[in-house]
CHARMM internal coordinates of N, CA and C (Angstrom, degrees):
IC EDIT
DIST 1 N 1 CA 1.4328
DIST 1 CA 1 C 1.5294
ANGL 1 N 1 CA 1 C 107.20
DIST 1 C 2 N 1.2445
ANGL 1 CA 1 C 2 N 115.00
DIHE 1 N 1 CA 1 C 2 N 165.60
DIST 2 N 2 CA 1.5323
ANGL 1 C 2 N 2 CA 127.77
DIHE 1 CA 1 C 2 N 2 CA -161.20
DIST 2 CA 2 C 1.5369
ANGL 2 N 2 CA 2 C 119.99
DIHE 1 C 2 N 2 CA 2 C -147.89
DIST 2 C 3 N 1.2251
ANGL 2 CA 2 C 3 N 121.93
DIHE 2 N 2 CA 2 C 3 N 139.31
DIST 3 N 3 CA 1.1471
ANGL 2 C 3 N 3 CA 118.86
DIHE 2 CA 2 C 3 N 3 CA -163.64
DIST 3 CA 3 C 1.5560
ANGL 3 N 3 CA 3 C 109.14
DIHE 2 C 3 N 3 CA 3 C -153.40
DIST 3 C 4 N 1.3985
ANGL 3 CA 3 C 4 N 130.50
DIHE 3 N 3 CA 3 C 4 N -170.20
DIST 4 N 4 CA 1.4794
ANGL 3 C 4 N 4 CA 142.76
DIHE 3 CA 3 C 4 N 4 CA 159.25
DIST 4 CA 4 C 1.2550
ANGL 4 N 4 CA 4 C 102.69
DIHE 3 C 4 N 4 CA 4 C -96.08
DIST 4 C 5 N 1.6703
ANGL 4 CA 4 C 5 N 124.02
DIHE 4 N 4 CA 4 C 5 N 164.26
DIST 5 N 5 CA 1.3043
ANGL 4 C 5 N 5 CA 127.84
DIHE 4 CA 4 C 5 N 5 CA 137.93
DIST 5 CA 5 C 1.4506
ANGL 5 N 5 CA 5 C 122.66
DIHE 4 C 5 N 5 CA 5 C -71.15
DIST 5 C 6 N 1.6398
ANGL 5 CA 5 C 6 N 129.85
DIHE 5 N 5 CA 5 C 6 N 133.22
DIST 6 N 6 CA 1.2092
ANGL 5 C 6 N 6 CA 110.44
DIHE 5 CA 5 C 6 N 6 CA 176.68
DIST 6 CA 6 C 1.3875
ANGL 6 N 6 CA 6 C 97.96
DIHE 5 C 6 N 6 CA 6 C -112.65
DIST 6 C 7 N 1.1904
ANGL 6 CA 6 C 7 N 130.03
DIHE 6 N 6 CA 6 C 7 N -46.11
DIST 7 N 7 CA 1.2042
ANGL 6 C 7 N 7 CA 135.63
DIHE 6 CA 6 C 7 N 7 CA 164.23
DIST 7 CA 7 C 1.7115
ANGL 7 N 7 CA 7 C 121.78
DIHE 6 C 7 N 7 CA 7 C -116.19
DIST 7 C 8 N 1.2067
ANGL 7 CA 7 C 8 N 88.63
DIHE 7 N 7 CA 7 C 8 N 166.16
DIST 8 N 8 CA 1.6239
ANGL 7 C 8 N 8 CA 95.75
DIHE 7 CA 7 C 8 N 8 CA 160.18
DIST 8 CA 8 C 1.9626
ANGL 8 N 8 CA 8 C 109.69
DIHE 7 C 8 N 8 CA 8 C 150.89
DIST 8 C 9 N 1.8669
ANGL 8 CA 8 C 9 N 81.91
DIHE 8 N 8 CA 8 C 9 N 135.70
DIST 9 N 9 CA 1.4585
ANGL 8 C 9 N 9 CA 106.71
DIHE 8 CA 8 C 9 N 9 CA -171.56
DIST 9 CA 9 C 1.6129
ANGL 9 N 9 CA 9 C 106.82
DIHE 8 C 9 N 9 CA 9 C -88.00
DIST 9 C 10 N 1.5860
ANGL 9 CA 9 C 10 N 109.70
DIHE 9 N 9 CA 9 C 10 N 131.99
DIST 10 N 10 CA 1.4366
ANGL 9 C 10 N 10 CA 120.03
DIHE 9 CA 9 C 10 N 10 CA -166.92
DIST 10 CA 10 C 1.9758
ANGL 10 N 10 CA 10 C 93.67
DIHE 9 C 10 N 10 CA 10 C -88.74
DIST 10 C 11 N 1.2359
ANGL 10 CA 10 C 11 N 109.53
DIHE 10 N 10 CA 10 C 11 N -16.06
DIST 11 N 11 CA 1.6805
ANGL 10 C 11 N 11 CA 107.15
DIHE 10 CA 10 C 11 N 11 CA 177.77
DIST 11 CA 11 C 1.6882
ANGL 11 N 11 CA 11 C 100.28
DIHE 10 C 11 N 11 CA 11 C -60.44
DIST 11 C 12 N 1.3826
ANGL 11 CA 11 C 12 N 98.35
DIHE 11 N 11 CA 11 C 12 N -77.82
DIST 12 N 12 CA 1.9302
ANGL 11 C 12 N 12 CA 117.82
DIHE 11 CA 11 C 12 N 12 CA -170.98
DIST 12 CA 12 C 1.2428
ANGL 12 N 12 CA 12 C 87.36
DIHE 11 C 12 N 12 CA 12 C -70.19
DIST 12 C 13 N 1.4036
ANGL 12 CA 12 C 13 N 164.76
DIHE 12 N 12 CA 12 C 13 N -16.52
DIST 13 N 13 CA 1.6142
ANGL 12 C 13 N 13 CA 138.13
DIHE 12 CA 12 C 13 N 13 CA -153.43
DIST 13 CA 13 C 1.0958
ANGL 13 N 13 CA 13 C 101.98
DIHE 12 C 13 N 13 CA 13 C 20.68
DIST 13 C 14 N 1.8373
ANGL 13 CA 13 C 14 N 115.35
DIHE 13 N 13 CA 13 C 14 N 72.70
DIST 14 N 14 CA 1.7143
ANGL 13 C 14 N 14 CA 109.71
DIHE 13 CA 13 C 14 N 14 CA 156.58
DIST 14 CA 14 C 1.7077
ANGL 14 N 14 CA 14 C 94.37
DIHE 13 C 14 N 14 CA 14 C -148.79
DIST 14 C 15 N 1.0354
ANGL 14 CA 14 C 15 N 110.95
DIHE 14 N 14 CA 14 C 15 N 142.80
DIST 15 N 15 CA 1.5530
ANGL 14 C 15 N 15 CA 118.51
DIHE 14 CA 14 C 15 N 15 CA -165.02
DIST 15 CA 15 C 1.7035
ANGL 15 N 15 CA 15 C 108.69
DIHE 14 C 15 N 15 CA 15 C -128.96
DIST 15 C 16 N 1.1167
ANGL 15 CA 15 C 16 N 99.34
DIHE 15 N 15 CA 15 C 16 N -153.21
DIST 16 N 16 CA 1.6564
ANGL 15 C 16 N 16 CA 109.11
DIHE 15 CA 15 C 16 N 16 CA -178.40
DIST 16 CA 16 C 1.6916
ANGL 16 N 16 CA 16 C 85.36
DIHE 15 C 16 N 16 CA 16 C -154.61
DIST 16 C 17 N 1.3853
ANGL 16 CA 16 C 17 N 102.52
DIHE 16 N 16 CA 16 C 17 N 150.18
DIST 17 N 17 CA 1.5706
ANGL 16 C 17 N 17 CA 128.91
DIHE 16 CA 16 C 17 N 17 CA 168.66
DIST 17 CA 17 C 1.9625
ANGL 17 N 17 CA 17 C 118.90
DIHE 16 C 17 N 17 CA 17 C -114.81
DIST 17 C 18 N 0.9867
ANGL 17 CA 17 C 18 N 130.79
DIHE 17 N 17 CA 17 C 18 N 122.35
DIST 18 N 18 CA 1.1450
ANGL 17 C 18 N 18 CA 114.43
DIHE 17 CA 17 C 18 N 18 CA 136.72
DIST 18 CA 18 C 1.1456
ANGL 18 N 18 CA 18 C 151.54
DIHE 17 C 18 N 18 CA 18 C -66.43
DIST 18 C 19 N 1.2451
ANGL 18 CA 18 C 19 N 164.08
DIHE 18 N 18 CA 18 C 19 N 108.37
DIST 19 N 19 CA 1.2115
ANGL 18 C 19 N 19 CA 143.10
DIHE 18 CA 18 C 19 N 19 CA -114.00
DIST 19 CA 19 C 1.8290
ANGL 19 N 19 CA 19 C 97.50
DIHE 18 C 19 N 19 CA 19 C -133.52
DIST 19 C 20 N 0.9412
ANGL 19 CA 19 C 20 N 107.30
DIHE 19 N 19 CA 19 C 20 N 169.81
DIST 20 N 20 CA 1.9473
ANGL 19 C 20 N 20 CA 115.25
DIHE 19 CA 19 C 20 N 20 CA -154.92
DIST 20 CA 20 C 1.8149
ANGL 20 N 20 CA 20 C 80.41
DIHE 19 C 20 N 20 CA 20 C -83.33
DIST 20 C 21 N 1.6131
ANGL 20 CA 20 C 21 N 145.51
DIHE 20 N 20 CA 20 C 21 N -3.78
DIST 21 N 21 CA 0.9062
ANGL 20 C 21 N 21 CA 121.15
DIHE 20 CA 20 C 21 N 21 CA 173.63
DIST 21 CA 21 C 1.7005
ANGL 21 N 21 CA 21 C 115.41
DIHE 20 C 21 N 21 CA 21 C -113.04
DIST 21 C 22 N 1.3392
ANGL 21 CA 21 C 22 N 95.59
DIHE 21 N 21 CA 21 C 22 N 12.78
DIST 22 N 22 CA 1.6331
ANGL 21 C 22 N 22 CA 108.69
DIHE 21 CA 21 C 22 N 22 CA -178.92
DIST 22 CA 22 C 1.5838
ANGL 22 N 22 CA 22 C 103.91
DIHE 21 C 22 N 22 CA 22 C 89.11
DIST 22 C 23 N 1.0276
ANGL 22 CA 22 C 23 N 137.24
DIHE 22 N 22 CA 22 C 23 N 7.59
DIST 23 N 23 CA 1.6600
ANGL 22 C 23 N 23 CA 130.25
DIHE 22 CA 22 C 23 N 23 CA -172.21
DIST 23 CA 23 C 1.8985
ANGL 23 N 23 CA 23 C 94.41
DIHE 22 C 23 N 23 CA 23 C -87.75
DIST 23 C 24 N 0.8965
ANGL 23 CA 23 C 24 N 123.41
DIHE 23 N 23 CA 23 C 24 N 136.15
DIST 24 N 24 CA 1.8151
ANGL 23 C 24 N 24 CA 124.11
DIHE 23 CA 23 C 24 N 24 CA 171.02
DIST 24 CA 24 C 1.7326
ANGL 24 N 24 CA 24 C 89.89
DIHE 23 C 24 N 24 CA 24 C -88.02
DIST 24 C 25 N 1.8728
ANGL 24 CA 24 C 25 N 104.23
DIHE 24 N 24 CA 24 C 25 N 150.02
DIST 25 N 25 CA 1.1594
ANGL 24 C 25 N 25 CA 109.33
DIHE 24 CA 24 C 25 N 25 CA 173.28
DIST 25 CA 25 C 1.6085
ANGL 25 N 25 CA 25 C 104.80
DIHE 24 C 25 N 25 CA 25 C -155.35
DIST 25 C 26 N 1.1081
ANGL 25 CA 25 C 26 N 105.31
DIHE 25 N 25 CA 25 C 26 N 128.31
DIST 26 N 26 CA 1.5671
ANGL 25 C 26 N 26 CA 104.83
DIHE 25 CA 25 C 26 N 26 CA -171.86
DIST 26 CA 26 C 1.3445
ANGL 26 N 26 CA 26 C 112.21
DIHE 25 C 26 N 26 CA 26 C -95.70
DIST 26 C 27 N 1.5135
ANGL 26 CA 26 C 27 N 116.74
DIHE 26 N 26 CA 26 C 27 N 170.48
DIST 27 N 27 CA 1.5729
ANGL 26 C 27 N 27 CA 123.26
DIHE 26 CA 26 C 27 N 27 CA -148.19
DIST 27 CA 27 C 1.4848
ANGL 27 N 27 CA 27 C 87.35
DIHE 26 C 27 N 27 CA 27 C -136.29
DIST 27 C 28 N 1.2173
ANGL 27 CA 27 C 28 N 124.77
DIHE 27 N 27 CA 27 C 28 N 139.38
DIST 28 N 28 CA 1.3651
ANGL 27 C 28 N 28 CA 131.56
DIHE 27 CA 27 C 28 N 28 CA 155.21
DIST 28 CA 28 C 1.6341
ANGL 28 N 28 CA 28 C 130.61
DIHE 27 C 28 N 28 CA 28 C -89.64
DIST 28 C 29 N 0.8434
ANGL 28 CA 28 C 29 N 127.77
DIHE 28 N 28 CA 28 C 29 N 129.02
DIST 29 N 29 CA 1.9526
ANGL 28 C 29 N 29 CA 129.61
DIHE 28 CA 28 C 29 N 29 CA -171.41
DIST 29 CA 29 C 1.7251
ANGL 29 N 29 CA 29 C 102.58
DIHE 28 C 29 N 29 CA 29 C -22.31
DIST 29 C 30 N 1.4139
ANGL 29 CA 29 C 30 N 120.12
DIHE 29 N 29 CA 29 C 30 N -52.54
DIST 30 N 30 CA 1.3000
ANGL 29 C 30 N 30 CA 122.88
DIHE 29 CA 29 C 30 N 30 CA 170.32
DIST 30 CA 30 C 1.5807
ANGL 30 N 30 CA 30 C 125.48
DIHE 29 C 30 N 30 CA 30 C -38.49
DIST 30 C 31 N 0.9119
ANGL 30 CA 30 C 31 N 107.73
DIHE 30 N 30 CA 30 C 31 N -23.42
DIST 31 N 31 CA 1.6475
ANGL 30 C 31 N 31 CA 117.42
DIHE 30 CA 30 C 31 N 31 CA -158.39
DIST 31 CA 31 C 1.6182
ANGL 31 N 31 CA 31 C 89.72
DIHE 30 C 31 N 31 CA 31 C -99.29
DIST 31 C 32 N 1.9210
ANGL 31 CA 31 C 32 N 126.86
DIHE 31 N 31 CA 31 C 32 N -62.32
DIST 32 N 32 CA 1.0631
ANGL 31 C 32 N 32 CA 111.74
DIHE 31 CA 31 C 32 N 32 CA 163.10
DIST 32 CA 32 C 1.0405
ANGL 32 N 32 CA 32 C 135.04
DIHE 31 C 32 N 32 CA 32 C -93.68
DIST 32 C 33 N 1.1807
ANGL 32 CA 32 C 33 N 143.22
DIHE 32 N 32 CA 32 C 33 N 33.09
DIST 33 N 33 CA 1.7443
ANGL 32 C 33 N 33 CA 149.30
DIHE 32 CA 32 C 33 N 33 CA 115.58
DIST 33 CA 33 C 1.7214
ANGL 33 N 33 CA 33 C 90.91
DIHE 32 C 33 N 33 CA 33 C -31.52
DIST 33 C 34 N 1.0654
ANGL 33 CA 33 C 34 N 131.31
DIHE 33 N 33 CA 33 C 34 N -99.92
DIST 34 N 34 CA 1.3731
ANGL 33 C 34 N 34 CA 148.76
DIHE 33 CA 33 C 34 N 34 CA -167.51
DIST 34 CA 34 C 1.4855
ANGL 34 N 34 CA 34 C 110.83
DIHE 33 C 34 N 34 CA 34 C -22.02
DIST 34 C 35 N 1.7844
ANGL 34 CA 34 C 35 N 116.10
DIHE 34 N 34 CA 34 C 35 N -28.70
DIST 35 N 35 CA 1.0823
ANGL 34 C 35 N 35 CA 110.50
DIHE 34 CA 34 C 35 N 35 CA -162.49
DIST 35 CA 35 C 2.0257
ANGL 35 N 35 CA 35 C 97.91
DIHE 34 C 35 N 35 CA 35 C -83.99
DIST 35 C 36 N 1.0401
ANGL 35 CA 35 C 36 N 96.78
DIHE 35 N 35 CA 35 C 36 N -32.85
DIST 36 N 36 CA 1.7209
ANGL 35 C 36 N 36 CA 103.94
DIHE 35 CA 35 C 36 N 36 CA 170.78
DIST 36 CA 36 C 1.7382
ANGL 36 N 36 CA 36 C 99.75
DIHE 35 C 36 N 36 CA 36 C 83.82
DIST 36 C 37 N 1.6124
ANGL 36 CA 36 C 37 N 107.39
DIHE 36 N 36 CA 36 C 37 N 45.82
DIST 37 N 37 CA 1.5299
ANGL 36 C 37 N 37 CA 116.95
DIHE 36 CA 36 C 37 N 37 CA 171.48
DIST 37 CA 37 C 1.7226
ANGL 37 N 37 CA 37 C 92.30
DIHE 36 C 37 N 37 CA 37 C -125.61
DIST 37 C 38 N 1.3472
ANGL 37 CA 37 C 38 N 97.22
DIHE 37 N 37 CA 37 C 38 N 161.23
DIST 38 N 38 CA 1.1681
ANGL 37 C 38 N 38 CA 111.31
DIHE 37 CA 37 C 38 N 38 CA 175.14
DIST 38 CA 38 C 1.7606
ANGL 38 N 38 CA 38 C 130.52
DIHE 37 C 38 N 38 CA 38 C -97.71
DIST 38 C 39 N 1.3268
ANGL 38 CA 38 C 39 N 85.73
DIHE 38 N 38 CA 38 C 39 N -20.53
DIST 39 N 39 CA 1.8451
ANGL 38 C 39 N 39 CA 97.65
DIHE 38 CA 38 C 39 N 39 CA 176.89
DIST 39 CA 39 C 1.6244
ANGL 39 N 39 CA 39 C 108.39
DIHE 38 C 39 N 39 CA 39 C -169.24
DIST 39 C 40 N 1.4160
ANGL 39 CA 39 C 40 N 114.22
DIHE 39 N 39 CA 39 C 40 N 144.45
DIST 40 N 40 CA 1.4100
ANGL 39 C 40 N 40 CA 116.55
DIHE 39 CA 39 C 40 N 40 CA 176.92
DIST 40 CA 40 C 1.5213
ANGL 40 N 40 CA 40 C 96.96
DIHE 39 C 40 N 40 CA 40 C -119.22
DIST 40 C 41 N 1.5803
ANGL 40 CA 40 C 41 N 111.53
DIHE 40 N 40 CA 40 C 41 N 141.51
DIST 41 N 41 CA 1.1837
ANGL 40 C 41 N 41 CA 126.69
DIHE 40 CA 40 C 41 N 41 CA 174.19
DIST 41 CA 41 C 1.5982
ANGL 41 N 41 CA 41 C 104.89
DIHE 40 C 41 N 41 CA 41 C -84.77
DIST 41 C 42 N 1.9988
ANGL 41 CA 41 C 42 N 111.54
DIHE 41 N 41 CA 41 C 42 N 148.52
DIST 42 N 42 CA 1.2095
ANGL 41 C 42 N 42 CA 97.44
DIHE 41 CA 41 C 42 N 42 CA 166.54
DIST 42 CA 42 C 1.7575
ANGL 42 N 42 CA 42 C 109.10
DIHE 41 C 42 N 42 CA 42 C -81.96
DIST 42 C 43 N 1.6759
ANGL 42 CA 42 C 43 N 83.17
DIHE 42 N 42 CA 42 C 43 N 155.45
DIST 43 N 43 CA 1.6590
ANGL 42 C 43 N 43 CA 96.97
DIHE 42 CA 42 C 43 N 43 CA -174.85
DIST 43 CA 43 C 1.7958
ANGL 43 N 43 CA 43 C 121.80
DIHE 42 C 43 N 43 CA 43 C 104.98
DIST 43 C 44 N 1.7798
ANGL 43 CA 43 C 44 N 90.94
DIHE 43 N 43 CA 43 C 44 N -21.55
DIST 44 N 44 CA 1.7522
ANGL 43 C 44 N 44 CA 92.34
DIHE 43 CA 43 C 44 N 44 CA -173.38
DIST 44 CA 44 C 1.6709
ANGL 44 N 44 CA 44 C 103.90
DIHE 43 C 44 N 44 CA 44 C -93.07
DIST 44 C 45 N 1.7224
ANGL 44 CA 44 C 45 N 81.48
DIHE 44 N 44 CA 44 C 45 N 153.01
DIST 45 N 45 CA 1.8353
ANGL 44 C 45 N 45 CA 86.44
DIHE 44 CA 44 C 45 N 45 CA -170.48
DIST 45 CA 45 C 1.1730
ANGL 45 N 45 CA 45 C 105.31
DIHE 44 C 45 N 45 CA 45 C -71.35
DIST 45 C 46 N 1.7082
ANGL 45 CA 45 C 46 N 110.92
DIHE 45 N 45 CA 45 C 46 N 172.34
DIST 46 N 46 CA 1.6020
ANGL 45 C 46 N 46 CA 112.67
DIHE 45 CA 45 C 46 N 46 CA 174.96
DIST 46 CA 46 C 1.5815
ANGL 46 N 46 CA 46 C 109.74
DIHE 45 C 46 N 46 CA 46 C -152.63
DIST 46 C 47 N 0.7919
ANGL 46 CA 46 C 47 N 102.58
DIHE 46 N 46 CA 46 C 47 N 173.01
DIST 47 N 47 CA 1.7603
ANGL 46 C 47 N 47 CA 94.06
DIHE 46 CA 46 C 47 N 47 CA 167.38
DIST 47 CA 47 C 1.3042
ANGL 47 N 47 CA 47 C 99.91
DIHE 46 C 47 N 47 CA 47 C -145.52
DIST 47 C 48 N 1.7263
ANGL 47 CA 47 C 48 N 119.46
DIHE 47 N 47 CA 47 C 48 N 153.91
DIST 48 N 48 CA 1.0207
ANGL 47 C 48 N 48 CA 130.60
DIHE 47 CA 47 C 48 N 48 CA -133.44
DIST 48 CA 48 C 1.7682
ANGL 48 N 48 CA 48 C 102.28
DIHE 47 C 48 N 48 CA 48 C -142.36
DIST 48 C 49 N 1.3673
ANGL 48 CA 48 C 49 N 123.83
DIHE 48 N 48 CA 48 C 49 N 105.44
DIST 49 N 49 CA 1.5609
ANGL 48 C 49 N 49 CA 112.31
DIHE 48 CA 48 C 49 N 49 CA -170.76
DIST 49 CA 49 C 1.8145
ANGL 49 N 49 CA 49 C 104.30
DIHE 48 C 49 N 49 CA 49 C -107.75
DIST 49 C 50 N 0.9913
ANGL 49 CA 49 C 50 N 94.78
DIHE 49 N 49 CA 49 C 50 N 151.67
DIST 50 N 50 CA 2.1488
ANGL 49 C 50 N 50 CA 112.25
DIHE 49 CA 49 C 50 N 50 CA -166.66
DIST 50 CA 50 C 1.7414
ANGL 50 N 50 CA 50 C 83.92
DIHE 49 C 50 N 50 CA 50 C -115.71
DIST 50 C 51 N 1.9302
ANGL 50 CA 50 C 51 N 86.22
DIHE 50 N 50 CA 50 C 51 N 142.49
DIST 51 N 51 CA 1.9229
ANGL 50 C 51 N 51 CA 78.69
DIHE 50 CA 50 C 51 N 51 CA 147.92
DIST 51 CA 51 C 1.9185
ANGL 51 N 51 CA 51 C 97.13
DIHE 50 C 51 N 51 CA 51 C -121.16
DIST 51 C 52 N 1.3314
ANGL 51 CA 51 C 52 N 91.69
DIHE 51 N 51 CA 51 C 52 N -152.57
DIST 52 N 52 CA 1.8016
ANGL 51 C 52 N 52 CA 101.47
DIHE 51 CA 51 C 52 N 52 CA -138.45
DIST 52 CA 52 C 1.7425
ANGL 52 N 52 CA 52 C 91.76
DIHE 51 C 52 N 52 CA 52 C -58.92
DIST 52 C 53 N 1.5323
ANGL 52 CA 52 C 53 N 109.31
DIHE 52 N 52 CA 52 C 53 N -9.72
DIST 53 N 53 CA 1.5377
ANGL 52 C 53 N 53 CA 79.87
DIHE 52 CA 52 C 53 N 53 CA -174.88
DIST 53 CA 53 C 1.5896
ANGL 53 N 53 CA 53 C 117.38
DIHE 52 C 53 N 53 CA 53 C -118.63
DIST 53 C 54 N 1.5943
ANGL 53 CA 53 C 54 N 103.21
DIHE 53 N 53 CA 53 C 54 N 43.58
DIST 54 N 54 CA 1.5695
ANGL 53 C 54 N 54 CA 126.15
DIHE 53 CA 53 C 54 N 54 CA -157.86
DIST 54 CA 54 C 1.2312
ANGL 54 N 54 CA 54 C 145.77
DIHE 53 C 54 N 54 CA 54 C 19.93
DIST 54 C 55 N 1.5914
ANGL 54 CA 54 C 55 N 93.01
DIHE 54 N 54 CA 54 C 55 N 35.46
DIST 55 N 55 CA 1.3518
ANGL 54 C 55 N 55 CA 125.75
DIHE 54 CA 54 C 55 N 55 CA 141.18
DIST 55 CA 55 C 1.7332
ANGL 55 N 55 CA 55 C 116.06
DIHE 54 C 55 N 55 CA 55 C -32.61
DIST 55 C 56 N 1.4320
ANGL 55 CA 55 C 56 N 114.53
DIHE 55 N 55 CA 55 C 56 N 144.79
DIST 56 N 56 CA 1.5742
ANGL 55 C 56 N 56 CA 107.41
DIHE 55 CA 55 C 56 N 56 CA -173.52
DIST 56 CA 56 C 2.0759
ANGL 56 N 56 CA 56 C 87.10
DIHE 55 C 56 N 56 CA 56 C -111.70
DIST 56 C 57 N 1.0572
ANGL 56 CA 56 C 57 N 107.35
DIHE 56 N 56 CA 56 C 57 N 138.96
DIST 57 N 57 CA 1.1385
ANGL 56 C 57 N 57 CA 114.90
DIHE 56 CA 56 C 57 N 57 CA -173.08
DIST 57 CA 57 C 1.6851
ANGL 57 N 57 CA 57 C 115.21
DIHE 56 C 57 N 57 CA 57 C -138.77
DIST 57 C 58 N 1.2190
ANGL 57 CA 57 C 58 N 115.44
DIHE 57 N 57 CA 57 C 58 N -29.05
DIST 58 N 58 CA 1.7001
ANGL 57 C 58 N 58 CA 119.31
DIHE 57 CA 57 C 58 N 58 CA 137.58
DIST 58 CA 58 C 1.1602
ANGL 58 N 58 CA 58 C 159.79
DIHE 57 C 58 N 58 CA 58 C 175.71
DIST 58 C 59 N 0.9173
ANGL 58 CA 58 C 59 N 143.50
DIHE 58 N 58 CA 58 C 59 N 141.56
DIST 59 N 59 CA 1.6166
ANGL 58 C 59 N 59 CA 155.93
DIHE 58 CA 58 C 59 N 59 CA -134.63
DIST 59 CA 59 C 1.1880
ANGL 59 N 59 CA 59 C 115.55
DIHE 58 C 59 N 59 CA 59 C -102.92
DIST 59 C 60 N 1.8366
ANGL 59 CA 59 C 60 N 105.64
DIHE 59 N 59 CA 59 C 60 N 85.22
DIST 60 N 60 CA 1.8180
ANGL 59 C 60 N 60 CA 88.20
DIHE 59 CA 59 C 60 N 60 CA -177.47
DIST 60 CA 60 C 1.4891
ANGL 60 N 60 CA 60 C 84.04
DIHE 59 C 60 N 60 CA 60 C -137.29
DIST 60 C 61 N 1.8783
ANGL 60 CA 60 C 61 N 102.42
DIHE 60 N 60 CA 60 C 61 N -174.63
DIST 61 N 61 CA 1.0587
ANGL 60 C 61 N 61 CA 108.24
DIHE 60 CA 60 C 61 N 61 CA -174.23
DIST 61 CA 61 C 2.0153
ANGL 61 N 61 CA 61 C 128.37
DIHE 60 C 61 N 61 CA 61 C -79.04
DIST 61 C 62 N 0.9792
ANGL 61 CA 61 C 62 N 98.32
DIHE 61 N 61 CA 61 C 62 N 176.65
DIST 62 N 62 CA 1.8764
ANGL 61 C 62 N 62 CA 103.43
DIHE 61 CA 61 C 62 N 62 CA -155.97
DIST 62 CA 62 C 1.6049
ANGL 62 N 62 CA 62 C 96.45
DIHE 61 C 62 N 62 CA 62 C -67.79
DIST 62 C 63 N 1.5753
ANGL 62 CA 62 C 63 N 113.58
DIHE 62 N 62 CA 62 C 63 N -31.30
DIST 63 N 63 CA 1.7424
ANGL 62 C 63 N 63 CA 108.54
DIHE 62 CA 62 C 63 N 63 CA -178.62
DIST 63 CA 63 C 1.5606
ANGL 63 N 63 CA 63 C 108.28
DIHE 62 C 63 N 63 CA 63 C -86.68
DIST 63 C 64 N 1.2365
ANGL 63 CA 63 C 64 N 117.07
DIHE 63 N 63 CA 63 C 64 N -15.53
DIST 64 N 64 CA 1.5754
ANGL 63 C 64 N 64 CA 125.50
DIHE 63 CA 63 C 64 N 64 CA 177.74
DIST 64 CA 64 C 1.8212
ANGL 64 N 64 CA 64 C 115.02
DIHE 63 C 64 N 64 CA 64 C -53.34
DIST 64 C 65 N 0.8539
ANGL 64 CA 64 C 65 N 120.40
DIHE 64 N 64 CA 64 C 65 N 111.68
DIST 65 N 65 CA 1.8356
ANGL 64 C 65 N 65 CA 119.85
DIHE 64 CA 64 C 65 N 65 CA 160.83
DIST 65 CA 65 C 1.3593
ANGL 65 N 65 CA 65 C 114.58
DIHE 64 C 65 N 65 CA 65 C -79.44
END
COOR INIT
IC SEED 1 N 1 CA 1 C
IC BUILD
């Protein structure tokens, strides 16, 4: 899944997403720790991976594997 940045604090690394269907969804420090970036700008895209129990687990960018 895929989204915008709408927010996000570089203290806590925990943000908010917009998502390509308009729903906002927030990210916890865990999710980007994992992504292994150092800062997201607002406005930059991201993509966003769940495990089975849609849990957000991490937040990296759309060319990232």
């Amino acid at each position: 899944m895929q989204g915008t940045v709408a927010t996000f604090d570089g203290a806590t690394r925990t943000g908010t997403l917009l998502l390509d269907d308009g729903t906002e969804l927030s990210f916890p420090a865990p999710a980007f720790d994992a992504s292994g970036l150092r800062l997201l700008r607002l406005g930059q895209r991201v993509r966003v991976d769940r495990d089975t129990a849609g849990a957000i687990v991490r937040v990296t960018l759309p060319t990232m594997d």
